[in-house]
N, C-alpha and C positions, 0 to 999 in steps of 0.2 A: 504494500500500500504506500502512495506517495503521504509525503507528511510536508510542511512548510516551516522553514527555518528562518528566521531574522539571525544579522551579524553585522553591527555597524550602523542600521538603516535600512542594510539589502534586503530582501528577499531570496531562499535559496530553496530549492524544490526540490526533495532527496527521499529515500527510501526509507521507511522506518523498519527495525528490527523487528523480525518476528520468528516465533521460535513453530516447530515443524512436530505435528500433534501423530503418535503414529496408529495405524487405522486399527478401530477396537478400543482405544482411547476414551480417557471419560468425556472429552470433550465431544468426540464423537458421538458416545451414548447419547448424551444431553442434548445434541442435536436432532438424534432422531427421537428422541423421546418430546422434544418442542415441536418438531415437523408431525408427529403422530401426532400430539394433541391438538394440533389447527388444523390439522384432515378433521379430526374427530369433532371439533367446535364446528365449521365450516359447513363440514357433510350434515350434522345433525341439523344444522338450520337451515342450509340447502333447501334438502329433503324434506323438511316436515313445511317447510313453503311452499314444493312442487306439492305436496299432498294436500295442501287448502286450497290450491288452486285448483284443484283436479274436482277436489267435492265441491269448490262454488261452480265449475262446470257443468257438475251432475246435475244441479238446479236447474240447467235448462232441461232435464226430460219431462218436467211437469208439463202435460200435452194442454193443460187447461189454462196455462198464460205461456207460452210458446206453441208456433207453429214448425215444423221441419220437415225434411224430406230424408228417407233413408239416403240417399247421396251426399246430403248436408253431413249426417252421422259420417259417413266411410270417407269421407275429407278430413272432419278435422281427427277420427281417430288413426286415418293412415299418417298424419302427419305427425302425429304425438309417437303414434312407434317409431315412424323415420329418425324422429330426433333421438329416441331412447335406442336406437340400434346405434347410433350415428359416437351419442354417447359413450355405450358399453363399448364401443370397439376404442374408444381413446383408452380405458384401462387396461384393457388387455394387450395393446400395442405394446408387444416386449421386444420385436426383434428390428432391428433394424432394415430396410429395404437397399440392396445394392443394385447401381444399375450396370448393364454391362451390355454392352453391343459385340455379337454373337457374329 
């Protein structure tokens, strides 16, 4: 990391020391253990807002103050799984793609 140094008046832009943590480390630990618990804060309010949204959704099947057409339905629920496919495939994306001309 650069750091900022005064000498004189000047200004002087230089390296700061840092010492080198090796992997397995507690530093390490503690970082996955900060990175899990903001997945975990994150995902939980995420989630339980996709899931209000979903039940104020459901509100429209009342057929006696909305009108709809089974087409209306298989629009918006194709496009609610496109997203939810679209989604799961980001977590599971573990391998990297190589291109290569053949």
């Amino acid at each position: 990391m650069s750091a900022l140094f005064t000498n004189g008046g000047g200004i002087y832009k230089g390296m700061r020391a840092t010492t080198q943590q090796a992997p397995g480390s507690a530093d390490t630990h503690e970082k996955l253990q900060r990175k899990r618990l903001a997945f975990k804060k994150l995902g939980e309010r995420r989630t339980n807002a996709i899931l209000e949204r979903i039940r104020i959704l459901g509100n429209l099947a009342n057929r006696s103050a909305y009108e709809y057409s089974d087409d209306d339905l298989k629009k918006i629920f194709s496009i609610i799984e496109q997203e939810l496919r679209i989604t799961r495939a980001k977590f599971q994306a573990t391998e990297k793609r190589e291109f290569r001309l053949d």
